[in-house]
C-alpha positions, 0 to 999 in steps of 0.5 A: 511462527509468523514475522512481523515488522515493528518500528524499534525507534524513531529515525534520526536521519537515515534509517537504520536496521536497528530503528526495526525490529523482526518479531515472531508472533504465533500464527494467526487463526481465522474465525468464521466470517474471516480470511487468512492472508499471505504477505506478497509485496508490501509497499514502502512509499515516502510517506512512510517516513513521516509516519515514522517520526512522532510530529504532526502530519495528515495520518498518525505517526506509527507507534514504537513498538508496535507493527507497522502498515502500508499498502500490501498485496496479499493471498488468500490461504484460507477462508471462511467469508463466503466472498473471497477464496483461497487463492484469490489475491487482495490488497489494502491497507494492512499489517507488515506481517507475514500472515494476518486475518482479515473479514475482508472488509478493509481489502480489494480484490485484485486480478493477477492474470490483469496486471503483475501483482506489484503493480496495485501497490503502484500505477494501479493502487494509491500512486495511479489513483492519486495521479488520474484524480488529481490530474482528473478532479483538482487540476481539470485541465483543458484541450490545449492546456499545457500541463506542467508537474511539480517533482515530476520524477517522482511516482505519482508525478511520472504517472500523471505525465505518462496519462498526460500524454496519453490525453494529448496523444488521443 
């Protein structure tokens, strides 16, 4: 069987183990041109939260009852798309289950010997890009400049920080 992880019902405050639900489905089965992916880390990030309601916002609320998403990293088991391999491992916006197929179009290689898989769900995926882009392409800061972020102590603020320092320092 394969567990997946829907959104039972929207959180009033704090969510609870009960606005979850762990569901066993059959396992997937690849078809020509497709990958079988394994689960690895799945990342939760504060977005999430406002998925989880149903009011408006820059991405659709998840649905009840339905299988929730977010950054995963995954391995590749099986595969019949000539560009990936089983044992290659990818990452992508992707279902919170177990096992799920893919054709490969919606995901990115990732090398486990570069950096520690966690790692493309954080400094090396949305919370790194979003840090060196926006510092990069939105803030354009100049030699001299003093860089100054709001809610710093949050992920993509401390990484902005961090590539700050790095620039001032180089």
């Amino acid at each position: 069987m394969n567990k997946t992880i829907t959104l039972n019902s929207r959180p009033v405050g704090k969510p609870q183990l009960s606005d979850f639900k762990f569901v066993d489905e059959e396992m997937p089965v690849i078809k020509e041109g497709e990958i079988l992916l394994k689960t690895k880390f799945v990342s939760v990030d504060p977005y999430l939260r406002g998925r989880m309601s149903d009011t408006p916002s820059y991405v659709p609320p998840f649905e009840l009852q339905k299988v929730m998403s977010s950054g995963v990293v995954a391995e590749v088991v099986e595969s019949k798309n000539e560009k990936y391999k089983a044992g290659e491992f990818v990452t992508g916006a992707l279902d919170w289950k177990e096992f799920q197929t893919s054709t490969g179009n919606n995901v990115l290689k990732v090398d486990a010997q570069t950096a520690p898989l966690s790692n493309y769900l954080g400094v090396l995926g949305m919370t790194g890009l979003t840090a060196y882009f926006g510092l990069t392409e939105i803030g354009k800061p100049k030699a001299g400049e003093t860089i100054v972020v709001s809610g710093a102590a949050g992920a993509v603020g401390s990484v902005v920080g961090q590539i700050a320092k790095i620039w001032a320092a180089g």
